[in-house]
C-alpha positions as CSV (number, residue, x, y, z in Angstrom):
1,X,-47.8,-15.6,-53.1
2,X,-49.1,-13.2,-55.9
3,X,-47.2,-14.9,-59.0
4,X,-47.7,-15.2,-62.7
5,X,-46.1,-16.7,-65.6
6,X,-46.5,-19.0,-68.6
7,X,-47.1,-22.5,-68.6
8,X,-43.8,-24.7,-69.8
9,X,-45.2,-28.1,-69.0
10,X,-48.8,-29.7,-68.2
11,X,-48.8,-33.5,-66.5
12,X,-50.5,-36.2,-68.4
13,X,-54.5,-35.7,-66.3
14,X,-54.2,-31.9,-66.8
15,X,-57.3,-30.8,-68.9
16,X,-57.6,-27.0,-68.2
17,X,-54.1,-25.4,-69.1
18,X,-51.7,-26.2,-71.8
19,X,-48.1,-24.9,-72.8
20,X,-47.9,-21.3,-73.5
21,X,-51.1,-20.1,-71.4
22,X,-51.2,-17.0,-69.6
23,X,-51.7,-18.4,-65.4
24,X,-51.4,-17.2,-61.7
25,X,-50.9,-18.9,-58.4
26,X,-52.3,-17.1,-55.4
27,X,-51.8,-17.1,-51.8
28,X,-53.0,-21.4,-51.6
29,X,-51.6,-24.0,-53.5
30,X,-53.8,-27.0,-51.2
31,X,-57.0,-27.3,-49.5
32,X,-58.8,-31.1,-48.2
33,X,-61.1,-30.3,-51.2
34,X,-64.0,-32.4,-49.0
35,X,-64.6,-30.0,-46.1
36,X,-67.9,-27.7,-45.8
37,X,-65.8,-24.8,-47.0
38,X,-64.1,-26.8,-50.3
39,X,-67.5,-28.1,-51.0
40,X,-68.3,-24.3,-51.2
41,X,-65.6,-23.1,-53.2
42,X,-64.3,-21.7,-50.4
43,X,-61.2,-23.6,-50.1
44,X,-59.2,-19.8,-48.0
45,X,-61.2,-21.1,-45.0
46,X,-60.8,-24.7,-45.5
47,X,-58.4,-25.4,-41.8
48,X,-56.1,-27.6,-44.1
49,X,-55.6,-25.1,-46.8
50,X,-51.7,-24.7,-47.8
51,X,-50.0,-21.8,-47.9
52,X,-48.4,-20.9,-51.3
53,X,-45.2,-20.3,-49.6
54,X,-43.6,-20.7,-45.9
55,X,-46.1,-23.9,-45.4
56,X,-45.5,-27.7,-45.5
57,X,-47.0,-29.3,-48.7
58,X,-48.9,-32.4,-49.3
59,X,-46.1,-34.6,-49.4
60,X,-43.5,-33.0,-46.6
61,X,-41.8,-30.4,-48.5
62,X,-41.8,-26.5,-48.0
63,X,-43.3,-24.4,-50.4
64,X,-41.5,-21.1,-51.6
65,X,-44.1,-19.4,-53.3
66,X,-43.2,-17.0,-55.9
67,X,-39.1,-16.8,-55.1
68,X,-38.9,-19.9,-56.9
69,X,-37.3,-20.0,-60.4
70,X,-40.0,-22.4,-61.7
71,X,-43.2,-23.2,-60.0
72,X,-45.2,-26.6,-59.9
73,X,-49.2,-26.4,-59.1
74,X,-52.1,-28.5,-58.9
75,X,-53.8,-27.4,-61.7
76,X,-57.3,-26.4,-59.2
77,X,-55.3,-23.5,-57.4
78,X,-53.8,-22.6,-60.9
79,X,-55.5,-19.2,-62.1
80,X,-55.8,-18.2,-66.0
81,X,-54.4,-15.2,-66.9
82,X,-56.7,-13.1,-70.0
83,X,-54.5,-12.0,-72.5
84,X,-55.3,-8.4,-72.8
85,X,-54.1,-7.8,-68.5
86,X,-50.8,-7.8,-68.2
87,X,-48.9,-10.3,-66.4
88,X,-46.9,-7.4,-64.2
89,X,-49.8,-5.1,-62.9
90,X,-52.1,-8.2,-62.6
91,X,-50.2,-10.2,-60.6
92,X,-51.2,-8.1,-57.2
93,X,-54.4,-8.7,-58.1
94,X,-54.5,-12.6,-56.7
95,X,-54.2,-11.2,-53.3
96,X,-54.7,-7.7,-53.2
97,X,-57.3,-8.0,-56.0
98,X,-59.4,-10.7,-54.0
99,X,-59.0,-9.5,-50.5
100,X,-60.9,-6.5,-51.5
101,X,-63.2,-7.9,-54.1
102,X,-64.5,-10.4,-51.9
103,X,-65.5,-8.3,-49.2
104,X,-67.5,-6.1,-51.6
105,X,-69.6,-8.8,-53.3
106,X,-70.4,-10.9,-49.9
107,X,-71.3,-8.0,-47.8
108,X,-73.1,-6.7,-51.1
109,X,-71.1,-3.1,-51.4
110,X,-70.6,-4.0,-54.8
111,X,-74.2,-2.3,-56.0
112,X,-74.2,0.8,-58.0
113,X,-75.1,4.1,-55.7
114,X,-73.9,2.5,-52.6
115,X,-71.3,4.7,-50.5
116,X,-68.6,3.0,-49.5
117,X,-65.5,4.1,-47.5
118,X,-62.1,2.7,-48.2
119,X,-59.4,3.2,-45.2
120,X,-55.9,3.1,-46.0
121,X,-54.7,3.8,-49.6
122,X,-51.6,1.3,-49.8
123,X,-51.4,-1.7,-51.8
124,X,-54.5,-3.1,-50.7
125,X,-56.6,0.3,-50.8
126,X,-56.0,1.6,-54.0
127,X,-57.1,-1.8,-55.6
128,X,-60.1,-1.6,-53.5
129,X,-60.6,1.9,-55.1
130,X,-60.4,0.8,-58.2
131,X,-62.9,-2.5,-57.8
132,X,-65.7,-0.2,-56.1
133,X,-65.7,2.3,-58.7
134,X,-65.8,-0.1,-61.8
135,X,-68.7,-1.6,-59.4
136,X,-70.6,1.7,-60.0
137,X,-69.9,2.4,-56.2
138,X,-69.5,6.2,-54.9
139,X,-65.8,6.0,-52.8
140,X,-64.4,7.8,-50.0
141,X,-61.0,7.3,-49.3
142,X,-60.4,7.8,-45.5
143,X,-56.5,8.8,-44.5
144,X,-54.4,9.9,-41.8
145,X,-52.2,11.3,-44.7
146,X,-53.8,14.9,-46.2
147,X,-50.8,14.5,-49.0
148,X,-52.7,11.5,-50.9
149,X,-55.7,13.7,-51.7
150,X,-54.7,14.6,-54.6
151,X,-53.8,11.0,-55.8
152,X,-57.2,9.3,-54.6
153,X,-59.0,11.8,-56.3
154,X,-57.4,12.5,-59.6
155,X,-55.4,9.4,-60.4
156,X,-57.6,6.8,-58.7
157,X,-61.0,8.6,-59.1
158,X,-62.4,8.5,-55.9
159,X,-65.1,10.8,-55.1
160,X,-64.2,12.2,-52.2
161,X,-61.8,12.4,-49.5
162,X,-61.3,12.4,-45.4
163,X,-58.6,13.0,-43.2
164,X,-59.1,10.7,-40.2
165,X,-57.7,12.3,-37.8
166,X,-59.4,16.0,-38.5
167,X,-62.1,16.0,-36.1
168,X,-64.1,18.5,-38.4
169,X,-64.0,16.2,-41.4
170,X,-65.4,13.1,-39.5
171,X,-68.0,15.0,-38.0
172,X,-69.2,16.4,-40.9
173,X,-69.5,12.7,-42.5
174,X,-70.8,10.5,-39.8
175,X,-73.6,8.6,-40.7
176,X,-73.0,8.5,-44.6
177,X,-71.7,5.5,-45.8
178,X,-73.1,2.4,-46.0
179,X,-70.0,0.2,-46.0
180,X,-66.5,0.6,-45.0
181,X,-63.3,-1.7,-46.2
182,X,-61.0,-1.3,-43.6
183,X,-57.1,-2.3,-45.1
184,X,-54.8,-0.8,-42.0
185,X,-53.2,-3.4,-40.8
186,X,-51.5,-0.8,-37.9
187,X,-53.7,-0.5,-34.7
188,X,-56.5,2.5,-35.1
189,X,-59.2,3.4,-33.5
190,X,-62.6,2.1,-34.8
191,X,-64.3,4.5,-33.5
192,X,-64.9,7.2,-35.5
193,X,-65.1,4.7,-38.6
194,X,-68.3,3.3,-37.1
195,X,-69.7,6.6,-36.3
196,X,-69.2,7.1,-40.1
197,X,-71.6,4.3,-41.2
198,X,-75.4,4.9,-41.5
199,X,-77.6,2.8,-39.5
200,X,-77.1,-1.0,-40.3
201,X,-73.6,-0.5,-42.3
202,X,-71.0,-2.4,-42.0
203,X,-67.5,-2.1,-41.1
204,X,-65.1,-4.9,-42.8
205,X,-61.6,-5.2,-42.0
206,X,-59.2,-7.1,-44.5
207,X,-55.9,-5.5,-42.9
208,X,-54.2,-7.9,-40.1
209,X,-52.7,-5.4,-37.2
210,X,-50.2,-7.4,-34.9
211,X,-52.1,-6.5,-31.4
212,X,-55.8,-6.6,-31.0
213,X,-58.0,-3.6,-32.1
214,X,-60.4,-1.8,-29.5
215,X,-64.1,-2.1,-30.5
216,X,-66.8,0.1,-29.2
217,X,-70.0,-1.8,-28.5
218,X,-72.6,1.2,-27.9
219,X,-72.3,2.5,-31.0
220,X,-73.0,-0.9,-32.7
221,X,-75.6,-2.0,-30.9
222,X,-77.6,1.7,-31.2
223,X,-77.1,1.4,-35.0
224,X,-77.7,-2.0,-35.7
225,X,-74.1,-2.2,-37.5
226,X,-71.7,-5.0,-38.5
227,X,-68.0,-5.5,-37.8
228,X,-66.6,-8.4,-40.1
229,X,-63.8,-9.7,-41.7
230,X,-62.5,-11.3,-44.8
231,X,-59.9,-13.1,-46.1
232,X,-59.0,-13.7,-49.6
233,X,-61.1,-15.6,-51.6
234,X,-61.8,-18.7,-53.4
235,X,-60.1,-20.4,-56.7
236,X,-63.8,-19.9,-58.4
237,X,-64.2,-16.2,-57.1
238,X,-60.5,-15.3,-57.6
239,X,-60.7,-16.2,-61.7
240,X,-64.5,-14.4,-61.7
241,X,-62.3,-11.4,-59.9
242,X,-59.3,-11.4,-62.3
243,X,-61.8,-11.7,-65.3
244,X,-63.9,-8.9,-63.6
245,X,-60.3,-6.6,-63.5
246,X,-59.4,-8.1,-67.1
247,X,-62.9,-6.5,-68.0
248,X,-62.6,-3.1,-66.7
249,X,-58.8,-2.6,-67.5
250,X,-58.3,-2.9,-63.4
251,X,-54.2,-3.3,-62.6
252,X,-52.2,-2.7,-59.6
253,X,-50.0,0.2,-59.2
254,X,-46.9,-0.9,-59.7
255,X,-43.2,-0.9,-59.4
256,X,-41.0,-3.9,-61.0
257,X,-37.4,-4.8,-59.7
258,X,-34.7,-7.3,-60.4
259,X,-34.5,-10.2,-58.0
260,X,-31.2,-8.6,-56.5
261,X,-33.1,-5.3,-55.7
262,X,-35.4,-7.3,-52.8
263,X,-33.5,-6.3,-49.8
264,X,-33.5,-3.0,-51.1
265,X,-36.9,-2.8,-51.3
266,X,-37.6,-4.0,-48.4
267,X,-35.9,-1.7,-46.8
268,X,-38.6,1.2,-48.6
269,X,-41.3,-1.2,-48.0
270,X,-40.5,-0.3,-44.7
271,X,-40.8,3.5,-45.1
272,X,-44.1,3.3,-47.2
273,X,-41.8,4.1,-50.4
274,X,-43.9,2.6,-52.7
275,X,-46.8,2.9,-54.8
276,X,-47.6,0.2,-54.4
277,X,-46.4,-2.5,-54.8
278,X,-43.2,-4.0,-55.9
279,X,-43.3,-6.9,-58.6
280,X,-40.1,-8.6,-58.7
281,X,-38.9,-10.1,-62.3
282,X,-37.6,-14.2,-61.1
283,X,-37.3,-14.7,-65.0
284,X,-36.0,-11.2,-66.5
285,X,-38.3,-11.0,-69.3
286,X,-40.1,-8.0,-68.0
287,X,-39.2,-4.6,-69.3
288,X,-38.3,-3.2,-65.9
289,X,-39.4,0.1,-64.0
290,X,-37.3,2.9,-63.7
């Protein structure tokens, strides 16, 4: 659901994409476009919206998303590509660019000066990293893993760095950061990442853990803080995002396999063996990875 390509054919009431173009298709290829949420350009929490693979489509048939050979979209969930960002590195970006960028512009951690903590640096959290900082934000990257210190702070230029689970570390930090983007999508506890927010921040989770997370009321209520959520974004927010990354030369992390590598690297997806995110080539025109 994070695919890009070029444009072989348009339909005859296509007007915004011809042959040739540079496009994406995200993680929705329907919506009721007449709900609240459409209206809105918010068509990720319309209750109709189609999946872009794994879902029924308008007229009965399954959609596969990007495993496909070719692709056929409605030209509103289509997204255009700017020629200077790669088609590889930016595909991520229409899902793991707009879960992250969405969060930080609606629950306003996208102003410069702000401290915001980013938990989890995996294929959500080093995109995140990455959005904040061209966003003039300060970053903490918060980890159960000591070993990606290195990589948060020198490659991904975050400004500083806590181990979760060091009891020293947290205690040291609580009360300095005025937003939190939560990507972990195993269970964790939540409660030393709300004693980390000042009064009034806000703790957003964009990771999807299978069982339900424990949530600490006292220290929300004697704070004032927020627990939210988000989930992806809009057609009209995930072209502003993708022109935003095209902007600030903001790409995935990357690895790019052949089509017959998949159930190998699932298999390492499995074991965290990847940074971070595998790209698979459908049409072998991609100089692949080592």
């Amino acid at each position: 659901h994070e695919i890009v390509g070029v444009v072989t054919e348009v339909g005859s009431k296509v007007h915004r994409f011809k042959v040739g173009d540079k496009v994406g298709v995200g993680c929705l290829v329907g919506a009721c476009r007449s709900c609240n949420d459409c209206s809105n350009n918010l068509e990720n929490y319309c209750p109709k919206a189609i999946l872009t693979y794994g879902a029924m489509y308008h007229d009965g048939t399954t959609t596969y998303g990007g495993y496909s050979d070719i692709m056929v979209a409605d030209e509103h969930f289509v997204i255009r590509i700017p020629d200077n960002l790669p088609l590889d590195a930016g595909a991520p970006l229409l899902c793991a660019g707009i879960t992250v960028y969405s969060p930080l512009k609606f629950y306003g951690l996208d102003k410069p000066g702000l401290h915001v903590g980013v938990v989890g640096l995996g294929g959500l959290g080093h995109v995140a990293v990455k959005f904040a900082k061209a966003m003039g934000v300060k970053i903490t990257v918060i980890s159960t893993s000591p070993n990606k210190k290195t990589e948060a702070l020198e490659h991904l230029g975050a400004d500083s760095f806590l181990v979760s689970t060091d009891q020293g570390q947290i205690q040291a930090a609580l009360g300095t950061l005025d937003g939190i983007i939560d990507t972990v999508s195993a269970v964790h506890p939540l409660l030393p990442l709300i004693g980390l927010l000042k009064s009034h921040g806000k703790l957003i989770m964009v990771g999807a853990p299978e069982k339900p997370l424990e949530l600490p009321i006292f220290p929300i209520l004697l704070g004032r803080k927020i627990v939210g959520g988000s989930c992806i974004g809009g057609l009209k927010e995930t072209q502003e995002m993708i022109d935003f990354a095209a902007k600030h030369n903001i790409t995935a992390d990357i690895e790019v396999i052949p089509i017959d590598y998949v159930n190998t690297a699932m298999e390492r997806l499995v074991k965290a063996d990847v940074r971070y995110r595998f790209v698979i080539d459908i049409g072998n025109t991609l100089k692949l990875s080592s």
